[in-house]
C-alpha positions as CSV (number, residue, x, y, z in Angstrom):
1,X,37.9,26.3,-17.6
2,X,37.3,24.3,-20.7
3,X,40.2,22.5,-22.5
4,X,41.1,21.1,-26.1
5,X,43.3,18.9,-27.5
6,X,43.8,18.5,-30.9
7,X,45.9,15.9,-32.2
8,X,46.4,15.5,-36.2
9,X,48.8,13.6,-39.0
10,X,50.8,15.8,-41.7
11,X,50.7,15.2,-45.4
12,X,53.5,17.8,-45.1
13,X,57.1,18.0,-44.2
14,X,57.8,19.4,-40.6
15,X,59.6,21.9,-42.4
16,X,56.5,22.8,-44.1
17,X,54.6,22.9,-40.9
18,X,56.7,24.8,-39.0
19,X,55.8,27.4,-42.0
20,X,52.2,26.8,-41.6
21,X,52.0,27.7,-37.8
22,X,54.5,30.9,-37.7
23,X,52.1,32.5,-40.7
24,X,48.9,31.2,-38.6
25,X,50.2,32.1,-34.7
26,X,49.0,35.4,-34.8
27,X,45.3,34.5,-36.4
28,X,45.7,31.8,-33.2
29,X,46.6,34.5,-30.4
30,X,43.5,36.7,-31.9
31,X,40.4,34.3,-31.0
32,X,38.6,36.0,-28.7
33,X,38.3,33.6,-25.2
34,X,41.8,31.7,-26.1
35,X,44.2,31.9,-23.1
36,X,46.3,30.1,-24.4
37,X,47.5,27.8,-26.6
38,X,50.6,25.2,-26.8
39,X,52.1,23.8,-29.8
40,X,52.8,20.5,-30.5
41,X,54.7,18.6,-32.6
42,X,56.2,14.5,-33.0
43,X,58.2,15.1,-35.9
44,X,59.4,11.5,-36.3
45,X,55.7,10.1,-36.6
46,X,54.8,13.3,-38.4
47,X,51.7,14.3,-35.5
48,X,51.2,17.3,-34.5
49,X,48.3,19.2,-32.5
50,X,47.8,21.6,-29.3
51,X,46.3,22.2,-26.2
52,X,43.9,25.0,-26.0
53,X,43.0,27.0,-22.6
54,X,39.8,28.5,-23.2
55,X,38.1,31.4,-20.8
56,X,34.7,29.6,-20.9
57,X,32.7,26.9,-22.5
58,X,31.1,29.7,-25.3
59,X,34.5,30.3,-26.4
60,X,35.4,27.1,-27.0
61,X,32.1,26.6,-29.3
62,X,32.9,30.1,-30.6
63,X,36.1,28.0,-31.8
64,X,34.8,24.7,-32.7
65,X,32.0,26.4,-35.1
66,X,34.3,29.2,-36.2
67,X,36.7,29.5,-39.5
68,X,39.6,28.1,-38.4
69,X,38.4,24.7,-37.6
70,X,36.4,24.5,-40.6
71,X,39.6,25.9,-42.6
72,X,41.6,23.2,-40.5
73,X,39.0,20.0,-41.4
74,X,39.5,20.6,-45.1
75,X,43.5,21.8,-45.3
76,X,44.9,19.4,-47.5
77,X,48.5,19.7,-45.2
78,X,46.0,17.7,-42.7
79,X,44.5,13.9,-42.0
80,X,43.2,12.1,-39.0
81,X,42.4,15.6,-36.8
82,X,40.8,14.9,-33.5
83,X,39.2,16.9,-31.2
84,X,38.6,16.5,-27.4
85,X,37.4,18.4,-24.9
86,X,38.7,18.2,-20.9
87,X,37.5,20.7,-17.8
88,X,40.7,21.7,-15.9
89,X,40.8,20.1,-12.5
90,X,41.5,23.1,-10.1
91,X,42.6,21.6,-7.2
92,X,45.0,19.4,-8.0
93,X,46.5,21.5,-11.2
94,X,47.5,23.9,-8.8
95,X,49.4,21.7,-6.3
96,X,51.4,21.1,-9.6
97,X,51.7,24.4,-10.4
98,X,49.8,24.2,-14.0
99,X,49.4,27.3,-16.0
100,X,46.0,28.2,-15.5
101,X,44.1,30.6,-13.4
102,X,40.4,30.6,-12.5
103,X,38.8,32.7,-14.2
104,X,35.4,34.2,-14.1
105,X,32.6,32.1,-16.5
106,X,31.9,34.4,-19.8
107,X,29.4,31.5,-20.5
């Protein structure tokens, strides 16, 4: 199961932020092959970002090509975004009790 991380630097307060994500959570929670998603944030070097658990490798392209990454390149709140991509290592993630679940491939 496909991974992101996305790591980016505000040109807005944390305050500000914490705004931003509760009135975009929802609009999150909605994109179809998202499992999950956990929010992050540094407020003292003003980063912030997530990791993504995506049901297949479509959904994650879904995503990248979608609205909300294009809305996200060009938000003014937003600099330096980056994007990486990671496959779950089964195995071993579950000896450490990670929060993912094989799933089946949508791809």
């Amino acid at each position: 199961m496909p991974i992101l991380q996305v790591n980016l630097k505000l040109n807005v307060s944390t305050g500000e932020y914490h705004d931003l994500c509760r009135s975009l959570a929802q609009t999150f929670a909605e994109v179809p092959g998202l499992q999950w998603k956990v929010w992050l944030l540094n407020e003292q070097e003003k980063e912030a970002g997530g990791i993504y658990l995506f049901s297949s490798e479509r959904a994650v392209q879904d995503y990248l090509s979608g609205p909300i990454v294009a809305q996200l390149q060009g938000h003014p709140a937003f600099r330096e975004i980056s994007v990486k991509r990671f496959d779950v290592m089964d195995e071993v993630t579950a000896i450490t009790r990670g929060p993912v679940v094989k799933a089946a491939a949508a791809d």
